[in-house]
MARDO-617482 format. One line per 2 residues: number of its first residue (from 1); their letters; for each residue x, y, z of N, C-alpha, C, O, CB. Coordinates in Angstrom, 3 decimals. Glycine has a CB too. Layout:
<sites>
NUM	a	X,Y,Z,X,Y,Z,X,Y,Z,X,Y,Z,X,Y,Z  ...
</sites>
This chain:
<sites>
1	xx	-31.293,-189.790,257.191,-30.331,-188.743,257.497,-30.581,-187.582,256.543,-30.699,-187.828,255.342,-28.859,-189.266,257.383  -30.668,-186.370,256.984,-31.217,-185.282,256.186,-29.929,-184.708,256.018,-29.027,-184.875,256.838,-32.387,-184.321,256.824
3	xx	-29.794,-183.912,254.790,-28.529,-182.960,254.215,-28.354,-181.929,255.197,-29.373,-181.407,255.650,-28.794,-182.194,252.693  -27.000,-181.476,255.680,-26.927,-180.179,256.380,-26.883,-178.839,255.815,-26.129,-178.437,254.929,-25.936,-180.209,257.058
5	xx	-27.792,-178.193,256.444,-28.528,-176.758,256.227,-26.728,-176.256,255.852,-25.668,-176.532,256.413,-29.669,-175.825,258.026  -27.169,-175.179,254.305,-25.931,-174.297,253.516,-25.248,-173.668,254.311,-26.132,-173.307,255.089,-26.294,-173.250,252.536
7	xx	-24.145,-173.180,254.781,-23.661,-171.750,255.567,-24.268,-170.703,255.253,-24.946,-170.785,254.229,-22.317,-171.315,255.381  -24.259,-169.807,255.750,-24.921,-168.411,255.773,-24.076,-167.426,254.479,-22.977,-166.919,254.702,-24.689,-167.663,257.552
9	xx	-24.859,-167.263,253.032,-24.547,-166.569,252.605,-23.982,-167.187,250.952,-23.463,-166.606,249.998,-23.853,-165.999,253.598  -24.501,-169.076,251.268,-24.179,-169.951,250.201,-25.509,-170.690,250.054,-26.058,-171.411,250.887,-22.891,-170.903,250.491
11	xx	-26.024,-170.276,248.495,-27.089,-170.788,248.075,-27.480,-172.074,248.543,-26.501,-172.690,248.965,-27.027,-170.770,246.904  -28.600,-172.739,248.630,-29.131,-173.994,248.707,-29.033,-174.760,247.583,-29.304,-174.463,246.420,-30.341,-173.950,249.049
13	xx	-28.487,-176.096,248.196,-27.964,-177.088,246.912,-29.286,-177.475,246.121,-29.006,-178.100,245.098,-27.120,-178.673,247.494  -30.420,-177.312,246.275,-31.635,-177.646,245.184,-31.588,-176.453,244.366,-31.830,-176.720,243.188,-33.268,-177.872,245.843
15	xx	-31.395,-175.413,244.553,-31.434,-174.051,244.281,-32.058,-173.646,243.972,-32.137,-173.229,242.816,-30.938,-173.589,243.809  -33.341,-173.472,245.342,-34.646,-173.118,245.821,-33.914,-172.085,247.257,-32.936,-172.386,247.941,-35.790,-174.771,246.254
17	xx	-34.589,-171.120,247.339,-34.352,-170.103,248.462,-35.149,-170.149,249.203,-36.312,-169.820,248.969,-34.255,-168.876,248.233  -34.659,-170.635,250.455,-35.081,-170.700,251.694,-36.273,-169.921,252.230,-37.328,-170.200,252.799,-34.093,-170.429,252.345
19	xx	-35.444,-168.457,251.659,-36.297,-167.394,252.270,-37.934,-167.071,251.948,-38.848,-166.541,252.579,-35.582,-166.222,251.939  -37.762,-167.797,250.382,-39.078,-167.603,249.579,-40.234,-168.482,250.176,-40.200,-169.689,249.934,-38.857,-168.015,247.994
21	xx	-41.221,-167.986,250.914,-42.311,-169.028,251.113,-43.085,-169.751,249.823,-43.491,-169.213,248.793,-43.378,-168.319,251.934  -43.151,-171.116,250.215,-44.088,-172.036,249.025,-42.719,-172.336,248.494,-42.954,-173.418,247.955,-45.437,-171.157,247.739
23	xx	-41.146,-172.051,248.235,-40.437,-172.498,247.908,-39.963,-174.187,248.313,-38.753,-174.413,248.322,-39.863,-171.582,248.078  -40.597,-174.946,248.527,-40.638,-176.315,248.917,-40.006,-177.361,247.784,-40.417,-177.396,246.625,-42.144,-176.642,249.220
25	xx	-39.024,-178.143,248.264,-38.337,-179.281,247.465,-39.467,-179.820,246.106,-40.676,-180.034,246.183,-37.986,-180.707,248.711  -38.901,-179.888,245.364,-39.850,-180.548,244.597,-41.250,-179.707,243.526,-41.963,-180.158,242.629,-40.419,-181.413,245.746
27	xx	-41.169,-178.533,244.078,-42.353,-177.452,244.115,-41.548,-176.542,243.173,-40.627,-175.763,243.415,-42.848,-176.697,245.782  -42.187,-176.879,241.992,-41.728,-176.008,240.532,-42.836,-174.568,240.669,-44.043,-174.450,240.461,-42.164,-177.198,238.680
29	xx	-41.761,-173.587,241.123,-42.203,-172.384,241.160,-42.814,-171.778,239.207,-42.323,-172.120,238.132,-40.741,-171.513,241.963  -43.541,-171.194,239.374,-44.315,-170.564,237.686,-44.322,-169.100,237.917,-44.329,-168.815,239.115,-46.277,-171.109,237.259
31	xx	-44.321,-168.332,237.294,-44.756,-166.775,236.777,-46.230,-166.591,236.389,-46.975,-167.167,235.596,-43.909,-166.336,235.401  -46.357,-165.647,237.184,-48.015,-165.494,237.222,-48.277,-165.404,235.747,-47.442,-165.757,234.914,-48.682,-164.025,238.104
33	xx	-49.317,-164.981,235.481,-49.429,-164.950,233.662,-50.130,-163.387,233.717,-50.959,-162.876,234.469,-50.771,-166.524,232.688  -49.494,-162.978,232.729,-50.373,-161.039,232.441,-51.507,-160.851,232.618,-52.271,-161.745,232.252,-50.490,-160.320,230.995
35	xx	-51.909,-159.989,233.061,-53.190,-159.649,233.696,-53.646,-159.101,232.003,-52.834,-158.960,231.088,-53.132,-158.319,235.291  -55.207,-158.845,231.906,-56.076,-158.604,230.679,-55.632,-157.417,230.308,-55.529,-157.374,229.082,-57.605,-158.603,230.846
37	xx	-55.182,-155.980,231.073,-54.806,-154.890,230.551,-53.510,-155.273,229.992,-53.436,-155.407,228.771,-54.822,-153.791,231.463  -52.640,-155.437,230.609,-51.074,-156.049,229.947,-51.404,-156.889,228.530,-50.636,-156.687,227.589,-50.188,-157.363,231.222
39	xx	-51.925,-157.325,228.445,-52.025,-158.678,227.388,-52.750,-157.589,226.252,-52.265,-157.431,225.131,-53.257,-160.416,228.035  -54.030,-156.840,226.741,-54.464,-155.653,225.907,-53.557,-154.547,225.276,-53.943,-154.069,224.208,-55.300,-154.976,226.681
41	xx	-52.892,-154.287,225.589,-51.309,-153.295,225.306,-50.929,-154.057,224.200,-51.166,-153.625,223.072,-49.851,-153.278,226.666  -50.389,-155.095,224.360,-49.189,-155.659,223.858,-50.417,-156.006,222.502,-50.173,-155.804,221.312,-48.188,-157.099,224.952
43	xx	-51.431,-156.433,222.920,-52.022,-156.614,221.226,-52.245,-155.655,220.474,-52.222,-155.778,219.250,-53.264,-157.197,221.023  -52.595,-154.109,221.315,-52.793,-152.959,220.346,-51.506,-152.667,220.001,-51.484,-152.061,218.930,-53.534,-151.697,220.878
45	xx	-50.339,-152.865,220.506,-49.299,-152.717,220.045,-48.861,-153.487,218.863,-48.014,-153.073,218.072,-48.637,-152.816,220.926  -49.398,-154.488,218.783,-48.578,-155.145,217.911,-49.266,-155.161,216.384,-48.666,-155.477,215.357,-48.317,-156.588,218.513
47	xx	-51.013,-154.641,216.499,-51.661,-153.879,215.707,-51.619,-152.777,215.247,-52.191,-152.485,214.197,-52.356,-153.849,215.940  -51.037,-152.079,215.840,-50.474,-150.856,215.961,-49.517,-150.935,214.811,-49.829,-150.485,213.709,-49.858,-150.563,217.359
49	xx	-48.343,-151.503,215.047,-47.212,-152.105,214.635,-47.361,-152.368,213.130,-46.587,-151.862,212.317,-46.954,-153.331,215.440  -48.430,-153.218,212.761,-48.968,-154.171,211.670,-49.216,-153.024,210.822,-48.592,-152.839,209.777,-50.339,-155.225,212.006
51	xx	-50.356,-152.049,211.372,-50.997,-151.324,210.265,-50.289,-150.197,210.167,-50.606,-149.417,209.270,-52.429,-151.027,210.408  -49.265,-149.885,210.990,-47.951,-149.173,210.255,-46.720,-149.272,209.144,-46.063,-148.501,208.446,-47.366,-149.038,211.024
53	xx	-46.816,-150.754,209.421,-46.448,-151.354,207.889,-46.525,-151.270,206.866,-45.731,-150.951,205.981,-46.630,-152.028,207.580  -48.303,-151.782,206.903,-49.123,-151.667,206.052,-48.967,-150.379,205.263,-48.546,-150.359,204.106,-50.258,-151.843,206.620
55	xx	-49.367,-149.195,206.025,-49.443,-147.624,205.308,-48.013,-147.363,205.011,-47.845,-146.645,204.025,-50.096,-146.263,206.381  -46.892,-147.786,205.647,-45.951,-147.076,205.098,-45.613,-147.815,203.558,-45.373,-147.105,202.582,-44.727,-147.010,206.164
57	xx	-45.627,-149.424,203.464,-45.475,-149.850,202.397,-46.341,-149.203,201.603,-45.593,-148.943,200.661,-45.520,-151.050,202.378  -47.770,-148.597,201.207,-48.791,-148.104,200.393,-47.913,-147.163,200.246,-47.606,-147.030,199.061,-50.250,-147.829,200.822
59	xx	-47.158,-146.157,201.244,-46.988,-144.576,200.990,-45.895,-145.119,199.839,-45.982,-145.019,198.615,-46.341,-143.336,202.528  -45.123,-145.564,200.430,-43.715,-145.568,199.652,-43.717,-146.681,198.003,-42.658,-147.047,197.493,-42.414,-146.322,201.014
61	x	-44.904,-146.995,197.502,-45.088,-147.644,196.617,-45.713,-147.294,195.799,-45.914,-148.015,194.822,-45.346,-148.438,196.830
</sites>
């Protein structure tokens, strides 16, 4: 005996959306992972970041 389909407008009791294809029982949806430019940003940024530190601690010391 299968569960009866939600009313219209009330989430699904797995709380997986219908609407989403590949959304299937059991089927642990993931987040793609950052593409090489994204991932490139965020490291010059955070180098960026670092060796601003760096110089401001030198200036101010």
């Amino acid at each position: 005996m299968s569960a009866p389909e939600p009313a219209a407008g009330e989430p699904a009791r797995d709380g997986l959306d219908p609407a989403v294809p590949g959304a299937e029982a059991g089927q642990p949806r993931y987040e793609p992972p950052p593409s090489v430019g994204k991932l490139l940003i965020w490291v010059l940024l955070f180098v960026l970041a670092a060796v601003v530190v760096v110089l401001g601690g030198v200036y101010f010391t």
